[in-house]
C-alpha atoms as a printed R data frame, in Angstrom:
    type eleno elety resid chain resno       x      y       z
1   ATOM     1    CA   UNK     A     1   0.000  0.000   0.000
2   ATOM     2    CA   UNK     A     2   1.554  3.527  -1.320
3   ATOM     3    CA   UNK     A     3   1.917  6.035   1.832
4   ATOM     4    CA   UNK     A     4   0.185  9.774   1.319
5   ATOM     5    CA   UNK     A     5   1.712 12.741   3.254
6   ATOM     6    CA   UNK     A     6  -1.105 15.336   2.460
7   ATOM     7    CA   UNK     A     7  -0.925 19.035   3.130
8   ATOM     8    CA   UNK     A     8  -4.514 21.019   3.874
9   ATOM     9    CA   UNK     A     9  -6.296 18.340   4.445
10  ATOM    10    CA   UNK     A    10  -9.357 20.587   6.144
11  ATOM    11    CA   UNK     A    11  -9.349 22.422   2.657
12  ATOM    12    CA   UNK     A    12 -11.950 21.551   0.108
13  ATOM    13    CA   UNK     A    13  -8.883 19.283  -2.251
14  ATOM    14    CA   UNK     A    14  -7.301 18.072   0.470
15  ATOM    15    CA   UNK     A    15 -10.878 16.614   2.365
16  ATOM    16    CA   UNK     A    16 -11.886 14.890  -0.688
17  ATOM    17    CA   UNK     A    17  -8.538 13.688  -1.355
18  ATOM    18    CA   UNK     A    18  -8.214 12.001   1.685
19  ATOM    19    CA   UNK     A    19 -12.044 10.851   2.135
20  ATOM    20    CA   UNK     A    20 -11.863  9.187  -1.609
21  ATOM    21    CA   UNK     A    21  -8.416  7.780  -0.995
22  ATOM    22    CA   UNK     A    22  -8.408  6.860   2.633
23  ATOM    23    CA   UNK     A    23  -9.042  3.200   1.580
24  ATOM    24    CA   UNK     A    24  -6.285  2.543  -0.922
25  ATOM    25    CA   UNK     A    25  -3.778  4.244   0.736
26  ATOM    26    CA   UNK     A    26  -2.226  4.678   3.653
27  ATOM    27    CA   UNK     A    27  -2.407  8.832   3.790
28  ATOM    28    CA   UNK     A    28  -0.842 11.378   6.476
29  ATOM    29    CA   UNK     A    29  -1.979 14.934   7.623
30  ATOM    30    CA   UNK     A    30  -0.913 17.456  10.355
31  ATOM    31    CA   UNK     A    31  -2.636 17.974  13.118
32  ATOM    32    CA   UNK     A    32  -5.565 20.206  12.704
33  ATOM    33    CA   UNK     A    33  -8.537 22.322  14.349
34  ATOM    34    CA   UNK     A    34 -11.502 20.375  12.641
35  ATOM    35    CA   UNK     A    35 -12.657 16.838  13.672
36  ATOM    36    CA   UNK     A    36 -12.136 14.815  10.642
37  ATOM    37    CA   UNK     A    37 -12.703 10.457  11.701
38  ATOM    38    CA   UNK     A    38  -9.721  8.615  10.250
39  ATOM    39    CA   UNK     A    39  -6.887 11.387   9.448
40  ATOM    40    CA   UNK     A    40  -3.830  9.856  10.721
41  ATOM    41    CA   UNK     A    41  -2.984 13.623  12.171
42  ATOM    42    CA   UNK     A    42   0.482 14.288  13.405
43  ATOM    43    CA   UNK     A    43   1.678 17.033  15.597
44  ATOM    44    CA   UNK     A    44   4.350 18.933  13.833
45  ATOM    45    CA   UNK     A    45   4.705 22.112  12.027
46  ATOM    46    CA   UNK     A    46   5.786 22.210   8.414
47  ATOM    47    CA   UNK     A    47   8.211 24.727   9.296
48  ATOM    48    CA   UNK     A    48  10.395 22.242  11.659
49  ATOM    49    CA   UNK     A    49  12.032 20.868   8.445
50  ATOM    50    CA   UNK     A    50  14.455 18.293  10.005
51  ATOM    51    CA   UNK     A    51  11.151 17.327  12.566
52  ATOM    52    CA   UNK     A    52   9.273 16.604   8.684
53  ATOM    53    CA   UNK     A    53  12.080 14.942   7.213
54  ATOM    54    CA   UNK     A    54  12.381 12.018   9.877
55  ATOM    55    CA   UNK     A    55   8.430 11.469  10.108
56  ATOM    56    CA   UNK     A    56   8.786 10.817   6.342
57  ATOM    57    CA   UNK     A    57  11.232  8.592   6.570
58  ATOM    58    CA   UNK     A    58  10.172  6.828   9.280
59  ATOM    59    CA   UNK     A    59   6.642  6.082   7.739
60  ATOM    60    CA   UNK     A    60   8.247  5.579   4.530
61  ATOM    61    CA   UNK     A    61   6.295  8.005   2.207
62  ATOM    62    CA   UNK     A    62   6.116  7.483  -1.238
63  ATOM    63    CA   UNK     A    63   4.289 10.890  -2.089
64  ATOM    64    CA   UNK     A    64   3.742 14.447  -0.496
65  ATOM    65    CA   UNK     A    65   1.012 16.011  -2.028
66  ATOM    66    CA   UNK     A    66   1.048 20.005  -1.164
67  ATOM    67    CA   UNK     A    67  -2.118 21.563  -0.887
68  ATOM    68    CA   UNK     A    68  -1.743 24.028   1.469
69  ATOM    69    CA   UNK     A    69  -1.643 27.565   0.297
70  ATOM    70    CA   UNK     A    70  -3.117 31.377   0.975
71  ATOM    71    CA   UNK     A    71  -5.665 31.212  -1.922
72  ATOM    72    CA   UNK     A    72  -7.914 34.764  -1.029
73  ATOM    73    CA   UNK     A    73  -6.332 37.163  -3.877
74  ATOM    74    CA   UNK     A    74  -7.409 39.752  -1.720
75  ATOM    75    CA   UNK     A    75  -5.824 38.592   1.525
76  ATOM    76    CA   UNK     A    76  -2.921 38.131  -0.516
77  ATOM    77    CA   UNK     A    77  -2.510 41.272  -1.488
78  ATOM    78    CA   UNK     A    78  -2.973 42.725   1.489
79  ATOM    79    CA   UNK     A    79  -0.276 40.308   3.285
80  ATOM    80    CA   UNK     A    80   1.979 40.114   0.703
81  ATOM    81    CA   UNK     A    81   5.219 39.147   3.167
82  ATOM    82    CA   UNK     A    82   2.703 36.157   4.750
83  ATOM    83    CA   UNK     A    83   1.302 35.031   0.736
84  ATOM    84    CA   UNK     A    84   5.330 34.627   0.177
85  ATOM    85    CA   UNK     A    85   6.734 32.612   3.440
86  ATOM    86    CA   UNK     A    86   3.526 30.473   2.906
87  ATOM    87    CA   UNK     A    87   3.204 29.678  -1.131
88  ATOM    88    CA   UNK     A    88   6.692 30.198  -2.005
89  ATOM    89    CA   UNK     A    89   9.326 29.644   0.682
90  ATOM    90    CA   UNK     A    90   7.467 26.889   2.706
91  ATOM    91    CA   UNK     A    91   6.711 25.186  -1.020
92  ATOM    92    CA   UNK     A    92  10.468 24.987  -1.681
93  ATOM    93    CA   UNK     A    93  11.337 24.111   1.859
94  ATOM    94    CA   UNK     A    94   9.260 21.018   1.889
95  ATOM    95    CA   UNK     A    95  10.051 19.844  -1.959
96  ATOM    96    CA   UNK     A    96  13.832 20.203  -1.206
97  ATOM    97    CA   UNK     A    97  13.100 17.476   1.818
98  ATOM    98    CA   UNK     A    98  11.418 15.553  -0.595
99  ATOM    99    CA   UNK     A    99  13.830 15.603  -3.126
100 ATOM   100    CA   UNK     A   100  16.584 14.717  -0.582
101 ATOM   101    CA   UNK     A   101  15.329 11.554   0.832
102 ATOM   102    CA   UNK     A   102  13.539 10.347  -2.549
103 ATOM   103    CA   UNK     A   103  10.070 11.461  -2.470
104 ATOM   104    CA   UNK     A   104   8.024 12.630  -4.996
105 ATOM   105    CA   UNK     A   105   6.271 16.093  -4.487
106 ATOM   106    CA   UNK     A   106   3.493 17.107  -6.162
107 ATOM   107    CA   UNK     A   107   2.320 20.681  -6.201
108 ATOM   108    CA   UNK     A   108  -1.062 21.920  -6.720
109 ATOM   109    CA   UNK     A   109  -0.778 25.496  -8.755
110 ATOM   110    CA   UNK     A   110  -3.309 27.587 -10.264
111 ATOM   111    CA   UNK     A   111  -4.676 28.760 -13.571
112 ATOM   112    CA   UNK     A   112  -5.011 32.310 -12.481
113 ATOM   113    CA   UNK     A   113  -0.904 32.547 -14.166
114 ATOM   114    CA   UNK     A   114  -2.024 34.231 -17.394
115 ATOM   115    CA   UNK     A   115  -2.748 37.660 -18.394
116 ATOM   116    CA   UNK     A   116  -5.871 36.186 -20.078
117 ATOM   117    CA   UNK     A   117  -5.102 37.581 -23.645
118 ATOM   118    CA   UNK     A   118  -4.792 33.830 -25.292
119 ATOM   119    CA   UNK     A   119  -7.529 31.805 -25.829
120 ATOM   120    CA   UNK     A   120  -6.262 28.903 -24.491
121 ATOM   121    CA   UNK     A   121  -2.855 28.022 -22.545
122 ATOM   122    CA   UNK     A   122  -0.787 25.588 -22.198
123 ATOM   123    CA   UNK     A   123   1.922 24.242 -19.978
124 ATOM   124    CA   UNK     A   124   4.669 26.262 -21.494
125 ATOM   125    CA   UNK     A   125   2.921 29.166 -22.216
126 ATOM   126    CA   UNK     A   126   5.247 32.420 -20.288
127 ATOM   127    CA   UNK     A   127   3.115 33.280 -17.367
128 ATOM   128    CA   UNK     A   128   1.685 36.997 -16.597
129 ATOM   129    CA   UNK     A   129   0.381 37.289 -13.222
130 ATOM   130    CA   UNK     A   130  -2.001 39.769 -12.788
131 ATOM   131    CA   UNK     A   131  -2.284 40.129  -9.005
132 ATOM   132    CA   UNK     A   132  -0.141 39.114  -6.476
133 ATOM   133    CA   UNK     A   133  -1.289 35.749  -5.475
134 ATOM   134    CA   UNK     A   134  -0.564 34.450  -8.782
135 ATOM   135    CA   UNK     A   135   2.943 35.890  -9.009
136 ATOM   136    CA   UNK     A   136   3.486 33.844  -5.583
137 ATOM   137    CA   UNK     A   137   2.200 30.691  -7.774
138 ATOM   138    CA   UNK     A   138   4.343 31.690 -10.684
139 ATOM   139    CA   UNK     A   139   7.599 31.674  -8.306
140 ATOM   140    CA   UNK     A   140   6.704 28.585  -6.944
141 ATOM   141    CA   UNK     A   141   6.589 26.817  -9.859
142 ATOM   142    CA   UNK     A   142   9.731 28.176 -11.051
143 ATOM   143    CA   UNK     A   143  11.586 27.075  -7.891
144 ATOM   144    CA   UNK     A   144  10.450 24.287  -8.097
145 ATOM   145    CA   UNK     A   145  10.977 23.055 -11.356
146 ATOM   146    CA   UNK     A   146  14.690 24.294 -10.645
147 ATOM   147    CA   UNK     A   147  15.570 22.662  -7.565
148 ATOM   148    CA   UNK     A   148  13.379 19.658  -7.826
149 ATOM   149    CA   UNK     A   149  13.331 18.754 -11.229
150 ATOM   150    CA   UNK     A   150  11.157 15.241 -10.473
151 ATOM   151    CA   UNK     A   151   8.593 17.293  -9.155
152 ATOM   152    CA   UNK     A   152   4.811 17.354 -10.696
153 ATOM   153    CA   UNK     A   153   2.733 20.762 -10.401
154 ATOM   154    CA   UNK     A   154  -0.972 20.562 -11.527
155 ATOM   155    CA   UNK     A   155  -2.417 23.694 -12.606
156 ATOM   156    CA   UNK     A   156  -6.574 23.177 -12.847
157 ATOM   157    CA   UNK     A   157  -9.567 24.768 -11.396
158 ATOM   158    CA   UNK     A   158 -11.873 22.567  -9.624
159 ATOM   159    CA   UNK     A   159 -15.645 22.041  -8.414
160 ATOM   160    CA   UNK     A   160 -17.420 19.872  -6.191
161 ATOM   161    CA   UNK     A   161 -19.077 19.483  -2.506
162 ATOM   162    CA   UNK     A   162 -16.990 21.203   0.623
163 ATOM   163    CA   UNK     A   163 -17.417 21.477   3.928
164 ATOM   164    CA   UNK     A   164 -19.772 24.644   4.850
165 ATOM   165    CA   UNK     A   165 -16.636 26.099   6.499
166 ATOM   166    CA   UNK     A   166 -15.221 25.762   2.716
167 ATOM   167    CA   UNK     A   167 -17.566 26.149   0.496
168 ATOM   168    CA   UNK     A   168 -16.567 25.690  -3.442
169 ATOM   169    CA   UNK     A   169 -17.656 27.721  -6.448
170 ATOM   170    CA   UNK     A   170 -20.224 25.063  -7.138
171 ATOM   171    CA   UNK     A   171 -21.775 25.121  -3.512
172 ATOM   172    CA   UNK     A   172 -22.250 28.509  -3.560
173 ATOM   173    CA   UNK     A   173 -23.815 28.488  -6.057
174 ATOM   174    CA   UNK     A   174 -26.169 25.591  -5.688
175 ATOM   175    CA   UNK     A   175 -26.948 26.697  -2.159
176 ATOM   176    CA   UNK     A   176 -27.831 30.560  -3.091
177 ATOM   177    CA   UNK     A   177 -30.369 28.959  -5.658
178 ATOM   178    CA   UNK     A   178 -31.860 26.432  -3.247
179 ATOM   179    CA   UNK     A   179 -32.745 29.942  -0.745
180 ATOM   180    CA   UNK     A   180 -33.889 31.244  -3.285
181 ATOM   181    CA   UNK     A   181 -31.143 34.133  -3.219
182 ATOM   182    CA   UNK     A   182 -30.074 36.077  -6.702
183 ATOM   183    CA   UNK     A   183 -26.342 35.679  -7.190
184 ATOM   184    CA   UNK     A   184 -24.503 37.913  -9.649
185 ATOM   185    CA   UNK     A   185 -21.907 35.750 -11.853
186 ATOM   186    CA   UNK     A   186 -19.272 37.325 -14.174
187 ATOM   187    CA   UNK     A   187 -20.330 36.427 -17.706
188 ATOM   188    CA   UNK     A   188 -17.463 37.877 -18.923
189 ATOM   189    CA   UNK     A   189 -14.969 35.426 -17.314
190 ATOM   190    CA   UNK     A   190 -13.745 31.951 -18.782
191 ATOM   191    CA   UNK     A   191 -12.556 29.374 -17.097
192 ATOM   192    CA   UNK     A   192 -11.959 25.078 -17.681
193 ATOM   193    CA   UNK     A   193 -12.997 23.701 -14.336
194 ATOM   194    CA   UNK     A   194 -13.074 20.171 -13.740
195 ATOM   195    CA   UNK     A   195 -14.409 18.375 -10.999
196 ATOM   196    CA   UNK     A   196 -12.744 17.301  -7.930
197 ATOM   197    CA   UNK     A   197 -13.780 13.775  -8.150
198 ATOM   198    CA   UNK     A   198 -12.163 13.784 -12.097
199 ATOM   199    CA   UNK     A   199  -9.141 15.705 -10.316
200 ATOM   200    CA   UNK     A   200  -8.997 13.179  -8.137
201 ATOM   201    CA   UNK     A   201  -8.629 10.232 -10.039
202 ATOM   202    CA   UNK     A   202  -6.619 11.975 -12.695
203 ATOM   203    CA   UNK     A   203  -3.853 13.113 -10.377
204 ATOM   204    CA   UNK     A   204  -3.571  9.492  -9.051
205 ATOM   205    CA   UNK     A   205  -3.141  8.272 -12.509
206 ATOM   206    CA   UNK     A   206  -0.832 11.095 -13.117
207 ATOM   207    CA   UNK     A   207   1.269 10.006 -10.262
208 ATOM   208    CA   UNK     A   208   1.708  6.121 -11.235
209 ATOM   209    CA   UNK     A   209   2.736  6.937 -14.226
210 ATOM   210    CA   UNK     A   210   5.474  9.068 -12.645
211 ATOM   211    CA   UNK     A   211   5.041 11.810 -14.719
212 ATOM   212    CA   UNK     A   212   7.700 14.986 -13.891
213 ATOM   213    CA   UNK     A   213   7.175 18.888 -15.008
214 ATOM   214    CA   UNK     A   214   3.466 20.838 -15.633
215 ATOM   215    CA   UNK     A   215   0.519 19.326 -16.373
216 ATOM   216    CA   UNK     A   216  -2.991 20.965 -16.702
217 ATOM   217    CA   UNK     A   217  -5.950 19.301 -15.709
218 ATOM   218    CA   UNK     A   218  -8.630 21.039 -17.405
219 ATOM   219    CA   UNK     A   219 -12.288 20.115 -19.002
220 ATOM   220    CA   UNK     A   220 -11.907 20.653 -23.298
221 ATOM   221    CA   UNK     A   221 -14.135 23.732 -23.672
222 ATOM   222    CA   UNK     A   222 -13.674 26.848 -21.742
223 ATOM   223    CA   UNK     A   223 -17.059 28.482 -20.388
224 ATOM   224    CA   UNK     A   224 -18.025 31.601 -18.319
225 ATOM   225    CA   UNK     A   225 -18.615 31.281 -15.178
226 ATOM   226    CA   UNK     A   226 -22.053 32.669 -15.891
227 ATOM   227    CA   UNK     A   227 -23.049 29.774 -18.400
228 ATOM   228    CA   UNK     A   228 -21.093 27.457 -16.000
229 ATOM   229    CA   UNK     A   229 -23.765 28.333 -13.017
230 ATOM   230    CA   UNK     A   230 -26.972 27.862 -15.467
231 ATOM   231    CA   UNK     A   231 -25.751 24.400 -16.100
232 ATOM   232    CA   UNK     A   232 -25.679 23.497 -12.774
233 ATOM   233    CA   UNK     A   233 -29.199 25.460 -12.043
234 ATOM   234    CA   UNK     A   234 -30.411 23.307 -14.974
235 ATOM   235    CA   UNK     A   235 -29.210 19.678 -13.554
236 ATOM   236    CA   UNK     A   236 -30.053 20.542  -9.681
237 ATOM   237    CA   UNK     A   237 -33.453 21.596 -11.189
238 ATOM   238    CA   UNK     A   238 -33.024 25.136  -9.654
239 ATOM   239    CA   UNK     A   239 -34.595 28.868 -10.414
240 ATOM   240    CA   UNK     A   240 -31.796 29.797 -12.958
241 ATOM   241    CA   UNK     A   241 -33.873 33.612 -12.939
242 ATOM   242    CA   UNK     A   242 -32.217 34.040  -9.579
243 ATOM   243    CA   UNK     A   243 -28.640 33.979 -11.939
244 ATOM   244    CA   UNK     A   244 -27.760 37.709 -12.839
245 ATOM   245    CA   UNK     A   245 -25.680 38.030 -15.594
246 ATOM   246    CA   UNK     A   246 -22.813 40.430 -14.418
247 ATOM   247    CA   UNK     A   247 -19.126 42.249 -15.864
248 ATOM   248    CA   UNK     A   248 -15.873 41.750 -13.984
249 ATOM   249    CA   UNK     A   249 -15.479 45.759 -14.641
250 ATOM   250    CA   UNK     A   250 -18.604 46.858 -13.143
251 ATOM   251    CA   UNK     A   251 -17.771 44.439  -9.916
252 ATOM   252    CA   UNK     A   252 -14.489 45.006  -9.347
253 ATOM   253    CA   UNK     A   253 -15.268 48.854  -9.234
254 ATOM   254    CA   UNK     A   254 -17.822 48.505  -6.666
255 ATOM   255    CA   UNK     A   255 -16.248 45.357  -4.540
256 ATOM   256    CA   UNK     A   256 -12.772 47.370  -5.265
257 ATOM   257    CA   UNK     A   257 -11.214 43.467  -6.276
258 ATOM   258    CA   UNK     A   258  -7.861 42.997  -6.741
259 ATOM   259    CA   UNK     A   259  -7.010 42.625 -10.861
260 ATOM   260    CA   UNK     A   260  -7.893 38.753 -11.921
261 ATOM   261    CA   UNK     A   261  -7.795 36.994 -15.614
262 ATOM   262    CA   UNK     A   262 -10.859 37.071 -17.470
263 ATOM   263    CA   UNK     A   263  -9.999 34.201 -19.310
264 ATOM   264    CA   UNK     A   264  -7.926 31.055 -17.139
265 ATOM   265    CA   UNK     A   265  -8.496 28.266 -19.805
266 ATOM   266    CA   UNK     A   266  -6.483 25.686 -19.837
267 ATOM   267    CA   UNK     A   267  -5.076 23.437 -22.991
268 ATOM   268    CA   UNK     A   268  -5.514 19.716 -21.404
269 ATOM   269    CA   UNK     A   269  -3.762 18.134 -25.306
270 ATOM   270    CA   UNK     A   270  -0.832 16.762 -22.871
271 ATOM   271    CA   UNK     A   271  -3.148 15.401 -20.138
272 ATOM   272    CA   UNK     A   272  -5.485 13.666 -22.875
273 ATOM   273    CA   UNK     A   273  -2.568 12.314 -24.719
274 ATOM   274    CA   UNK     A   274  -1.213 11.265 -21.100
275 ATOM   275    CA   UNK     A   275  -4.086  9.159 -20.177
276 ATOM   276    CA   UNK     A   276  -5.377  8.712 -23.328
277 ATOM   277    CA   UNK     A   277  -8.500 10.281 -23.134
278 ATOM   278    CA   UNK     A   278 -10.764 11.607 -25.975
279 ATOM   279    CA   UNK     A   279 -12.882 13.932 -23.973
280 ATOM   280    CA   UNK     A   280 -13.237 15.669 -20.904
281 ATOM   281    CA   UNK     A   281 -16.388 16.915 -21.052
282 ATOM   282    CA   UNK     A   282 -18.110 19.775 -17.966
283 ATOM   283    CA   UNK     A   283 -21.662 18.247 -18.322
284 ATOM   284    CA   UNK     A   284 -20.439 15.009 -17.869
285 ATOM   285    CA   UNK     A   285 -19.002 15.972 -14.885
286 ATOM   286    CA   UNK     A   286 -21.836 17.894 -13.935
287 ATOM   287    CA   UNK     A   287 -24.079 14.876 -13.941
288 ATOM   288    CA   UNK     A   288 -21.740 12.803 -11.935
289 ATOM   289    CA   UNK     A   289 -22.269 15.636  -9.592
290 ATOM   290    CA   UNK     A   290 -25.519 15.136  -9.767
291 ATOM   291    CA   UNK     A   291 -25.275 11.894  -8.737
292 ATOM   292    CA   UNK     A   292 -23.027 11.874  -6.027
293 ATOM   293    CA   UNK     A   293 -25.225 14.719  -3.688
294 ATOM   294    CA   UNK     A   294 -26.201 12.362  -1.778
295 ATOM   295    CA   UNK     A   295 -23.174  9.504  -1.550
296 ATOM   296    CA   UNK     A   296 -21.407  8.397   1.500
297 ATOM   297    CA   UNK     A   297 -18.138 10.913   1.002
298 ATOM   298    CA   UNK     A   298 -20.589 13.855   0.548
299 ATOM   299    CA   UNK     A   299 -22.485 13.662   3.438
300 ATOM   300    CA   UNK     A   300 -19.748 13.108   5.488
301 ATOM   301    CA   UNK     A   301 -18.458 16.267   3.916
302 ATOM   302    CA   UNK     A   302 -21.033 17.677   4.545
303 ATOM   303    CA   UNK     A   303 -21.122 16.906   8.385
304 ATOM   304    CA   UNK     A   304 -17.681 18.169   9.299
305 ATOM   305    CA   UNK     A   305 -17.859 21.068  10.813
């Protein structure tokens, strides 16, 4: 049985990562403040790097999947010295342990890189980070790739059922239609979101195959984010009126955001050709959305609190 050390496991990757896994694999998680039955927690910081190093080697890990990030553009703006220590210097610190003692690291990026001019990009495409979150994801990566060179980063954008502590895209959706609340969605931002379950499985297939360098995982079309909630309102059989079209201009003016892509779409040619798959298709995974609402892993999701 392959050994997991997971990062963020109370985030909404790193819970369904561990609750669809936890049976195949033997997988590891720090200590932390939610209650989650069956995390083999330990009580270390990921700071205490030689503390890391000997817990790794001891439970002989195969693969140290990094999840853990600052992901709130806007908190990330506003602590730029904290966004750094956390998604760049604590991402380096733990893939140079793992590429001392043999262990592959996998990174989970972003596809908010881009400047959003191209129509679709792919994994060498030269980044343009628009805000500072993503330039902390763009060093990363480069780190990475030069002082772990076996590494894997995964740059997607996902969907699927959190905990109501961390809610997704998707849930926020879904649950704003079900009270009957009107939800303004930018129609003028694209995106190539996959689900987590699809993540999921393609990451671990990813992983046997030891794959090294970028990879996108990404559905084949990109869609707004607009069109992308209708689709949902459609399949959940919810009031899609309560769906206001809306311009990233108009909100960001009157939220005062931080600068984001309007268009994050992702080329998935290499993952396809990877795994040799002829589509990955958003209402497919839509459906099997559908579906799983009411499945053992969501409603234990769904009961952490």
């Amino acid at each position: 049985m392959k050994n997991f050390f997971l990062t963020g496991v109370s985030g909404l990757l790193g819970l369904n990562f561990f609750l669809n896994l936890k049976n195949n694999y033997r997988i590891y998680s720090l200590i932390h403040k939610k209650k989650i039955s069956g995390i083999k927690n330990i009580k270390l910081k990921l700071q205490h790097s030689n503390k890391i190093k000997k817990f790794l080697l001891k439970k002989k890990i195969n693969y140290f999947i990094h999840t853990a990030a600052i992901t709130n553009i806007e908190n990330c703006e506003k602590n730029k010295k904290k966004a750094n220590d956390t998604n760049v210097k604590l991402t380096l610190k733990l893939s140079k342990i793992c590429d001392q003692i043999g262990i592959k690291f996998i990174f989970v990026s972003s596809d908010h890189l881009f400047d959003g001019k191209k129509k679709f990009y792919n994994e060498n495409d030269f980044t343009c980070p628009l805000n500072y979150y993503a330039k902390t994801k763009v060093e990363a990566e480069k780190k990475l790739l030069k002082h772990n060179p076996s590494c894997l980063i995964i740059r997607t954008n996902f969907f699927g059922f959190g905990p109501n502590y961390r809610k997704s895209f998707s849930d926020w959706i879904i649950d704003s239609l079900k009270n009957n609340h009107k939800i303004h969605v930018f129609k003028d931002v694209y995106f190539t979101p996959v689900s987590i379950d699809f993540l999921i499985k393609s990451l671990v297939k990813i992983i046997d195959k030891n794959i090294s360098g970028i990879i996108n995982i990404s559905s084949d079309k990109k869609i707004s984010k607009y069109d992308f909630a209708l689709k949902l309102a459609k399949k959940f059989k919810l009031n899609h009126k309560l769906i206001i079209p809306s311009f990233f201009s108009e909100i960001k003016k009157k939220n005062n955001l931080v600068n984001r892509p309007k268009n994050m779409s992702l080329n998935n040619k290499k993952l396809k050709s990877t795994l040799n798959l002829k589509h990955i298709d958003i209402d497919n995974m839509i459906n099997s959305l559908y579906l799983s609402r009411k499945s053992k892993t969501v409603l234990s999701i769904k009961k952490i609190k």
